[in-house]
C-alpha positions in Angstrom: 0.0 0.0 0.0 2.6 2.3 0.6 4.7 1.7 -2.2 1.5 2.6 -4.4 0.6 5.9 -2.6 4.3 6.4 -3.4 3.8 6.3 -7.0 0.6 8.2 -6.9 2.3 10.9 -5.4 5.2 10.7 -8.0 2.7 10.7 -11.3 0.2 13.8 -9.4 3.9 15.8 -8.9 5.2 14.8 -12.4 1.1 16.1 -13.9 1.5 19.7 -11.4 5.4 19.8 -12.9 4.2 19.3 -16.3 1.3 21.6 -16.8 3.4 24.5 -15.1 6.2 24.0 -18.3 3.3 24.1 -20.6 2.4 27.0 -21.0 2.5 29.9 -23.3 5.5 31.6 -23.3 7.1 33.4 -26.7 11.1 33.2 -26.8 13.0 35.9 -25.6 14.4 37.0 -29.4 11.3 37.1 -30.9 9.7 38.8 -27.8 12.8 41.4 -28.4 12.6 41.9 -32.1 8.5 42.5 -31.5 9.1 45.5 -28.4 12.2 47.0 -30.6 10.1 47.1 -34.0 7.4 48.5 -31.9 5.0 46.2 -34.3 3.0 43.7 -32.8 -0.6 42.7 -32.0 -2.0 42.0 -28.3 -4.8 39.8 -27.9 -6.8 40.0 -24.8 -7.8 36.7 -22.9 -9.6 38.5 -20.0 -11.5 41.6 -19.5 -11.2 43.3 -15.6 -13.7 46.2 -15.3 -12.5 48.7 -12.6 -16.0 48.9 -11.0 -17.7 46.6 -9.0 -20.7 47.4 -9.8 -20.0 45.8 -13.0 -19.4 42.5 -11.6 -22.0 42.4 -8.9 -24.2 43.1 -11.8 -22.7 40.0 -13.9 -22.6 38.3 -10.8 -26.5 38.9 -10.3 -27.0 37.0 -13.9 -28.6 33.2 -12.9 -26.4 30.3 -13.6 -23.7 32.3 -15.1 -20.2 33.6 -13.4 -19.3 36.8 -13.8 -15.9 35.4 -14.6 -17.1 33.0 -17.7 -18.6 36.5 -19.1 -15.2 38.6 -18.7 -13.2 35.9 -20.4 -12.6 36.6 -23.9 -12.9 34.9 -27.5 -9.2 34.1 -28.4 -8.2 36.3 -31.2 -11.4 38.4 -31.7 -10.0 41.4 -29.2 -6.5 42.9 -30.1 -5.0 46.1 -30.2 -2.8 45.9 -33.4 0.1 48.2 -33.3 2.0 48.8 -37.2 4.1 51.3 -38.4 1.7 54.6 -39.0 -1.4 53.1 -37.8 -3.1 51.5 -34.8 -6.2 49.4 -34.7 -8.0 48.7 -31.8 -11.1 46.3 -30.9 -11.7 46.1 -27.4 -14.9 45.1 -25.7 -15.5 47.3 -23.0 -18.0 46.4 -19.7 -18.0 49.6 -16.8 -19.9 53.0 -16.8 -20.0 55.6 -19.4 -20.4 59.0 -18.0 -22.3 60.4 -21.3 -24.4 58.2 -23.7 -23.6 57.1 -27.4 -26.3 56.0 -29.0 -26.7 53.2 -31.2 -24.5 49.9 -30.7 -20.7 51.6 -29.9 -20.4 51.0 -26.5 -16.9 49.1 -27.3 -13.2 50.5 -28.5 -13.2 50.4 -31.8 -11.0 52.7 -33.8 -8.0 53.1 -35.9 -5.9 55.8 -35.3 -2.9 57.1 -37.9 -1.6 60.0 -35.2 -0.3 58.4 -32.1 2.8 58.6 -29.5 4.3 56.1 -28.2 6.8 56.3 -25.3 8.3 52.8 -24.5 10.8 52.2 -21.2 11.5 49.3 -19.4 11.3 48.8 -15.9 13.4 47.3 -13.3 12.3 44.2 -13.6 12.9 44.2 -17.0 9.0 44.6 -18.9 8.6 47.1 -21.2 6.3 50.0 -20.8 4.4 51.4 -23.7 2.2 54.4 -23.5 0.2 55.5 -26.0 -1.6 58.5 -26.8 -4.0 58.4 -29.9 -4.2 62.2 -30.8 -7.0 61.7 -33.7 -9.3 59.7 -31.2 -12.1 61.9 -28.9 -12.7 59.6 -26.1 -9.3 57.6 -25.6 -6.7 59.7 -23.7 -4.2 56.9 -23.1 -3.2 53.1 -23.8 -0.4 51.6 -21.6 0.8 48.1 -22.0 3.2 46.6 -20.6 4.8 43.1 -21.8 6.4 41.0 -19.4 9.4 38.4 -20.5 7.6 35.7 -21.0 5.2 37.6 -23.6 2.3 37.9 -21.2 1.1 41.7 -21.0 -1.5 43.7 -19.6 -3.2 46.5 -21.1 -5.0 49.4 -19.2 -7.2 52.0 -21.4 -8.3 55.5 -20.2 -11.1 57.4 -21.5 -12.2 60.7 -20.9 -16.0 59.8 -20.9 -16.0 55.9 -19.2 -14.6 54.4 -16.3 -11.0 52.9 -17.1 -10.9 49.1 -17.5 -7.5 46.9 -18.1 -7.2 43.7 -20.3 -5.0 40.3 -19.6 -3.3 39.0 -22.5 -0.3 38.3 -24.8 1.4 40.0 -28.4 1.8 37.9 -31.0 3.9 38.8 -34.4 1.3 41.0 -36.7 -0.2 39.0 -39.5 1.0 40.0 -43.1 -1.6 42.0 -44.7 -2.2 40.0 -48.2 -3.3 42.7 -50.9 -5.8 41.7 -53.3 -5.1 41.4 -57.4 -7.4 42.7 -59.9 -7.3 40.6 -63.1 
């Protein structure tokens, strides 16, 4: 009996051990050749509104997790950064503080005239702050990109409450142009 319970403990540690390695990480060249070209596209996984009314709100939903609602589609949300030109589709779930009307409740824009300062910290993530200048209601974008190609995005706005994304960049995908015949 105890040589068994030996080797369940063995395969469990070996399982933990393993699923701790497996995950996504992006190599440390192509993670610097992404931040240097300042070129690359985050996706968000996860969706943290800063106000809890927002989540006592999901919460209040029957049968349904406020956490199931704030995790993303993979690859439907990004913030695509190129040269000249950033695209953004964000979801957005918090408190506006004037009304739009119609269905554009979300961030989505592309703007051509931006800033970005980018600085790395102590610990070695880089900082990037953005500031769309041809965009009304976005004042800033930071994200920040940790080593292991994780980041985390926070947007504020000047009429909404601000609200942060979990996520990771990727390499941008090539833009294939379309022949006439």
């Amino acid at each position: 009996m105890k040589k068994f319970i030996n080797i369940i403990s063995v395969c469990i540690l070996t399982l933990i051990f393993y699923s701790c390695s497996a995950q996504n990480t992006t190599d440390s060249q192509t993670l610097n050749s992404l931040v240097t070209s300042e070129e690359f596209t985050f996706h968000a996984e996860r969706a943290n509104p800063m106000n809890y009314d927002v989540i006592n709100t999901l919460n209040s939903i029957p049968n349904n997790p406020s956490t199931r609602i704030l995790q993303l589609d993979a690859g439907s949300y990004t913030i695509e950064l190129r040269k000249g030109k950033m695209e953004v589709v964000l979801p957005y779930f918090g408190r506006a503080f004037t009304s739009t009307y119609g269905r554009d409740n979300s961030y989505r824009f592309t703007s051509k005239d931006y800033t970005i300062t980018k600085s790395q910290s102590k610990k070695g993530n880089w900082v990037f702050k953005i500031k769309p200048n041809d965009v009304n209601n976005v004042s800033d974008i930071n994200i920040e990109v940790y080593k292991n190609g994780k980041a985390f995005t926070s947007i504020r706005s000047n009429d909404r409450q601000p609200i942060t994304y979990d996520g990771y960049i990727s390499k941008n995908e090539e833009i294939k142009e379309k022949k006439i015949d």
